[in-house]
C-alpha positions in Angstrom: -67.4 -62.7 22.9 -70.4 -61.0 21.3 -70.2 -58.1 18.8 -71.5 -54.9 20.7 -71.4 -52.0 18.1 -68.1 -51.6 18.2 -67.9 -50.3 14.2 -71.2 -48.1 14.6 -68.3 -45.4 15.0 -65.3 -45.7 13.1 -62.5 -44.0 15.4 -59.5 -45.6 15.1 -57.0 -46.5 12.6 -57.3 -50.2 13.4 -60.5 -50.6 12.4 -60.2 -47.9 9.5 -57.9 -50.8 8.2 -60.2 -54.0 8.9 -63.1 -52.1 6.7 -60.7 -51.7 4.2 -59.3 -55.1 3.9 -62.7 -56.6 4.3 -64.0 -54.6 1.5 -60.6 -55.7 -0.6 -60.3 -59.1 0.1 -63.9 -60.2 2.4 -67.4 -61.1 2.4 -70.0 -60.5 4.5 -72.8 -62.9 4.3 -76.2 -63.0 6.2 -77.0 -66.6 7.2 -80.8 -66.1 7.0 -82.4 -66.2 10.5 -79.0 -66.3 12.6 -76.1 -63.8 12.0 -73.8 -62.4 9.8 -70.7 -63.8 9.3 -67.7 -61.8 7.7 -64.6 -63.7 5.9 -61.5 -62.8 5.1 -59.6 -64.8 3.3 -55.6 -63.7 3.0 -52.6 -65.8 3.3 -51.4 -63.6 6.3 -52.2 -66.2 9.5 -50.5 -64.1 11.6 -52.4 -60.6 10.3 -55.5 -62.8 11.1 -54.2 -63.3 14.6 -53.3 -59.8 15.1 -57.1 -59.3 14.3 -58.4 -61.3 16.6 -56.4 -60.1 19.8 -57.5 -56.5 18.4 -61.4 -57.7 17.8 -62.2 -60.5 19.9 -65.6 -60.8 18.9 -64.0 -62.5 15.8 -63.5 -66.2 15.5 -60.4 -67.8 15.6 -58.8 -68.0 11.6 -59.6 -71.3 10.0 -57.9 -72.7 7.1 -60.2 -73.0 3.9 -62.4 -75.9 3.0 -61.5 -74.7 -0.7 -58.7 -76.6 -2.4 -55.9 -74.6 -4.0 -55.3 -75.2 -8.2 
């Protein structure tokens, strides 16, 4: 699904929250020429889930290519 504007207004709760946690604990990055992509990256797989049902123009969570120390 394609993002259509649906954070030009911010009307809910729900995505009150996902600003919040992507300003805490996310990037945004703009991949010259194509898009922008926004990580998150939380140990809460099921919080990511729950973001995804909410925002389906979000990818399904992927587990980091980063190793843990």
């Amino acid at each position: 699904m394609k993002y259509t504007d649906e954070f030009k207004l911010i009307d809910t709760p729900n995505k009150s929250y996902l600003l919040g946690l992507i300003y805490s604990d996310g990037t945004i990055v703009n991949n010259v020429g194509h898009q922008y992509c926004c990580r998150i990256k939380i140990n809460d797989v099921e919080l990511l889930y729950r973001i995804v049902q909410v925002f389906p123009f979000f990818c399904q969570p992927k587990k980091s290519k980063v190793a843990k120390t």
